[in-house]
N, C-alpha and C positions, 0 to 999 in steps of 0.2 A: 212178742216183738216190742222193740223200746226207742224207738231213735227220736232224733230233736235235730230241730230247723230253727235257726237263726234269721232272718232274712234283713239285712238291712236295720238292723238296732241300732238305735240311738238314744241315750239317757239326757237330759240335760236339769240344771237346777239351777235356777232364773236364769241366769246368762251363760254360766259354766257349763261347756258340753264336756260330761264325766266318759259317754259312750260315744264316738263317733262314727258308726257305721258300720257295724261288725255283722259279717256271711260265717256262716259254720255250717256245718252237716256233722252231727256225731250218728255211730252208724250201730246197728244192734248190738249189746254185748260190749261195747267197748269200754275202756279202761282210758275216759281224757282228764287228762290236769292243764288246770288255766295255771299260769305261769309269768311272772314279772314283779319289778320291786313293787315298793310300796305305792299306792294312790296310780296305779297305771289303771283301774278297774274291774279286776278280776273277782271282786266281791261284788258290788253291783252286778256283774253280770250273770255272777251266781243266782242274787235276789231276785235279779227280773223271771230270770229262768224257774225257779219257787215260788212267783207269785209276791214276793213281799216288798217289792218294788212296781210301778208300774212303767212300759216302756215310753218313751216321747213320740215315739214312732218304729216301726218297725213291724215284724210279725214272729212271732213263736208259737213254734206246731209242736208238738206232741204228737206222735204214731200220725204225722198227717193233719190232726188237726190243731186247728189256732185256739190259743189257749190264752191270748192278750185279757179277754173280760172273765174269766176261769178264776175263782178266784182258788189260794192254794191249798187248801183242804181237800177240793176238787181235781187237781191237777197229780191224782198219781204218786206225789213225789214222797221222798221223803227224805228230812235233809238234817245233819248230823253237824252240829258247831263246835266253836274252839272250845269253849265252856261245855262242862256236862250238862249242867242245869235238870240235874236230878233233886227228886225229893228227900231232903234227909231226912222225911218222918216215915216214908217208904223203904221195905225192902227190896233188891233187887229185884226180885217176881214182882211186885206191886208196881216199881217204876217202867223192868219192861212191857209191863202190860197194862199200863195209862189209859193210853190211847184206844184203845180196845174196850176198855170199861166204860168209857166214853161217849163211845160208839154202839154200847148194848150189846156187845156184845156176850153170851155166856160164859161163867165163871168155867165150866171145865173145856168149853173152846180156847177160852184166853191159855187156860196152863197148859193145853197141847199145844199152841205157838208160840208158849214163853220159852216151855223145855226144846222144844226144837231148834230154836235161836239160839238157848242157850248150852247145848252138844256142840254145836256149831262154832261155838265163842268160848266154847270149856269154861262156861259159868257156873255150871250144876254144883260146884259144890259152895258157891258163894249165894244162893235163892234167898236163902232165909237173911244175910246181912243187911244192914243200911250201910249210907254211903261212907259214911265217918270210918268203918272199918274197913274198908280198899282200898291200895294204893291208886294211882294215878292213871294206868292204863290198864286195870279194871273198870274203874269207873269209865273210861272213854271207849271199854267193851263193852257194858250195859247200856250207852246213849246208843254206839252200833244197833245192839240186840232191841232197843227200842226202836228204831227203823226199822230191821228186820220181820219184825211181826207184824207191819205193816203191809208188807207186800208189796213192796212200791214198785213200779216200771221203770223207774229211774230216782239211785243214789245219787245225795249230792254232798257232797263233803268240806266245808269250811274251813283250813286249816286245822284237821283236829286233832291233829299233836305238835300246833308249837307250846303247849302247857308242860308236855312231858321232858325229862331226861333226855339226855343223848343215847346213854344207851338201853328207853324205853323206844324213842324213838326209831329206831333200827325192827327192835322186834315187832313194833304196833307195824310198820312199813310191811316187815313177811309177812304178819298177821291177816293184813288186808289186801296182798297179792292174794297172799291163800282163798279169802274169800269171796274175792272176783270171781278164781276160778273156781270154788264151789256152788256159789251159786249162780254165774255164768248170767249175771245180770250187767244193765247199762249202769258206769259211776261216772259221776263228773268232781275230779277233785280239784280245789282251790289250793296252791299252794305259795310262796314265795322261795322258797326252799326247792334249787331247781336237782339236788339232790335226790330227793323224794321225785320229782316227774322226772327225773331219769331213771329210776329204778323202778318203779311202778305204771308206769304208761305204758297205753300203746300207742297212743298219740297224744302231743304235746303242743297248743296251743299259747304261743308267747305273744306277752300283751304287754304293748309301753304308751302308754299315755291317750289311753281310750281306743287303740285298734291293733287290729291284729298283724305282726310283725312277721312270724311266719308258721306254719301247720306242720308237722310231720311226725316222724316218729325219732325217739329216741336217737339213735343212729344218725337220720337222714339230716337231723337238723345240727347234731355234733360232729358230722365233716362235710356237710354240703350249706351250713347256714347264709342265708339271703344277705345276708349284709352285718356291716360291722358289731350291731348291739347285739344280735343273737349270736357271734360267734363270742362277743366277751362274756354273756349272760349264761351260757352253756358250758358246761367243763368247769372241773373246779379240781385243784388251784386255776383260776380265769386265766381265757387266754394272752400271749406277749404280744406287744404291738411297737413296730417299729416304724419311724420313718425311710421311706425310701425313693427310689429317684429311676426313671425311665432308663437304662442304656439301648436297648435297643427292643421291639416288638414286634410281632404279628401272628396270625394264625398259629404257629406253632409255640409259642411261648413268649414271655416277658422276662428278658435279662434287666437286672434292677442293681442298683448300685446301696449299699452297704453302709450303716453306719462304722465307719471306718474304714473303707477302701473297697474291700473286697465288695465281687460281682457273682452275683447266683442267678441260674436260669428257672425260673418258677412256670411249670407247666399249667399255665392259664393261658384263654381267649386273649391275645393281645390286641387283635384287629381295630386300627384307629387310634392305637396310643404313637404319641411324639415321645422322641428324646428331651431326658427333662422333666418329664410329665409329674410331679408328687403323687405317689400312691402310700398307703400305710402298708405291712407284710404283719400280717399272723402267724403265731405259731407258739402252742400249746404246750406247755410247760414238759410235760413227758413225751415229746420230741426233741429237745433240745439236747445235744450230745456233747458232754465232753472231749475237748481231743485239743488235749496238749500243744501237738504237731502241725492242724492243719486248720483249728478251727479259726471261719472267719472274723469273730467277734470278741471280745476281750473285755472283761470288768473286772470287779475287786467282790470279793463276796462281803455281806454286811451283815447276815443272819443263818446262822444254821437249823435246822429243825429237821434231828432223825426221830423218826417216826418207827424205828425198827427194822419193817423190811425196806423202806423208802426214808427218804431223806430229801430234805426240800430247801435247796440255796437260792438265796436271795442275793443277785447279783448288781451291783451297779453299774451301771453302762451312760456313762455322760452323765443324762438327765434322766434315763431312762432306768429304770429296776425291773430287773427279767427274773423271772422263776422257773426254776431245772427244777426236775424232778428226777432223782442220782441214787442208785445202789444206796440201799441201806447202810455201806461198811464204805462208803466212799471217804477216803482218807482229808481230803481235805478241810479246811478248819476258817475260819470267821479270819476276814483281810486279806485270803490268799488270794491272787493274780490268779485268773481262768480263761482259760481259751475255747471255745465251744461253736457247736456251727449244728446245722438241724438239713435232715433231707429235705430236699426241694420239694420234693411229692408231698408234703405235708403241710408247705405253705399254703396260704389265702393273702390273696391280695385284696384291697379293698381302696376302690377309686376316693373321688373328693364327695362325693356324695355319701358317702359310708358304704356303695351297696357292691360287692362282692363279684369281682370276674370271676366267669364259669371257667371250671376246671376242665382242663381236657379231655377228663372220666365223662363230664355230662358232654360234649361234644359229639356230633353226629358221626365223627372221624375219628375217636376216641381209638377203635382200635386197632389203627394203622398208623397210629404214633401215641403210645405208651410210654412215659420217661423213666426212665432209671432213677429207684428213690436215694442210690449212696450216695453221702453227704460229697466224700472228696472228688466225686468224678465230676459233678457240677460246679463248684464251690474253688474260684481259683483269688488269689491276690493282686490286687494292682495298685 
């Protein structure tokens, strides 16, 4: 068993509070990545949790217990950075088994949890090398394999593949699903790259500016997010956002008025909105539909980018630049005139506050009024 308790952390450095107050529960066996741009504190939070930071206040359990005056040697962990920070006078055996030697442990104890780690990491036939002759994500499999023989209760993972390639990156990502599920241990990964905690999570823990924004999984937080940062911070190409305007509201839905005329009935909590009211409308690049005919929106495209099976237009709209996400063989070309409109059931509305009317899915009524998601049944001109 492996889990961790946050309770109430706080970081500060003289007057700058980096942590402001952050609850979590990670739960056995699970697979979380901290998540958010730069300097929101998802590295601190890492270190407190490893010990190499100290908290301001707060408490951190380990299996239950508080592990605040623990120092991190003692604390189980074992934690994997963006740098290798391997030995180059070391061979891979030597490096993965450091810590080990360190520790007194025996020389053919160590080589039965080098080789084991490294079956595991298909390092066996790289033992004898140093560092100098491995590419990039060998070397960031033998700082792995060096945790691994540790044994720890809980992985902790710093960024550790924004050194690599893009497409090193992709394999180290399968790599390290794989070894979740192999050895069905607790990881906590740090990532900014929300790519990697959408593909890898099971829960995803989004952080802007010292607290925690919102908790869930994969999924829950790419169509139900809490408010406007997580819905832009999640999905990539990032989600569109437009201005828009109250026509009419309540309990069954919010008709909202259109940059450019048209009215769309957006099945959200309307309860207590006024005519008039500014809301902002999201909606995610591969929801937006072309349609000649009916769509209610119109710009001039400014950038094409086929990608093969996908194709990614960049549209101008007033002030605004919306991104479709269109058939890879989509005929269209850079300056053409587009009409395009997105099903209502895939909007997000998002008050003045940035924070998100609940959809009528989360609604205790939800399903005794279901909306029809086609664009043109909803979606009329005025």
């Amino acid at each position: 068993m492996a889990t961790l308790q946050l309770k109430q952390i706080k970081k500060s450095f003289g007057e700058t509070d980096v942590i402001k107050g952050v609850d979590l529960d990670v739960n056995d066996k699970e697979f979380v990545v901290f998540v958010g741009p730069s300097g929101c504190g998802k590295s601190t939070l890492m270190r407190m949790i490893a010990g190499l930071e100290s908290a301001t206040s707060g408490d951190i359990l380990i299996d239950g217990q508080r592990m605040n005056e623990v120092g991190p040697a003692d604390r189980g962990l074992a934690m994997v950075f963006q740098s290798y920070a391997l030995y180059p006078h070391m061979t891979v055996e030597d490096n993965m088994g450091f810590s080990m030697r360190l520790a007194g442990v025996s020389k053919e104890k160590r080589r039965e949890k080098v080789l084991e780690a490294a079956k595991i990491l298909q390092l066996e036939p790289l033992l004898d090398r140093k560092p100098k002759a491995l590419s990039g994500g060998q070397r960031q499999r033998v700082a792995i394999g060096r945790a691994i023989v540790r044994n720890p209760s809980i992985f902790l993972f710093d960024e550790p593949l924004s050194n690599l390639d893009a497409a090193l990156r992709v394999q180290m990502r399968i790599e390290l699903a794989r070894l979740h599920e192999e050895l069905d241990a607790t990881m906590i990964y740090v990532t900014h790259d929300q790519i990697e905690a959408m593909t890898m999570a099971d829960k995803i823990v989004v952080l802007q500016g010292g607290e925690i924004e919102q908790v869930g999984s994969p999924m829950e937080l790419y169509h139900h997010p809490r408010n406007r940062f997580v819905a832009g911070f999640i999905g990539s190409p990032k989600m569109n956002f437009l201005p828009v305007e109250v026509v009419e509201a309540d309990i069954r839905g919010v008709s909202v008025k259109l940059p450019g005329g048209g009215v769309t009935k957006v099945p959200a909590d309307g309860e207590g909105l006024r005519p008039g009211t500014a809301l902002e409308l999201g909606i995610r690049p591969e929801h937006l539909v072309l349609d000649d005919d009916q769509g209610p929106l119109t710009g001039e495209i400014q950038v094409l980018e086929r990608l093969g099976g996908q194709t990614s237009l960049y549209v101008q709209m007033g002030e605004t630049m919306m991104t479709i996400m269109a058939d890879g063989d989509v005929a269209h070309r850079v300056h053409d005139k587009v009409r395009f409109g997105f099903p209502p059931g895939r909007a997000h509305l998002f008050n003045a506050d940035g924070l998100t009317l609940p959809s009528l899915e989360q609604h205790p009524l939800a399903g005794l009024r279901r909306q029809d998601n086609r664009v043109s049944s909803e979606i009329s001109d005025q």
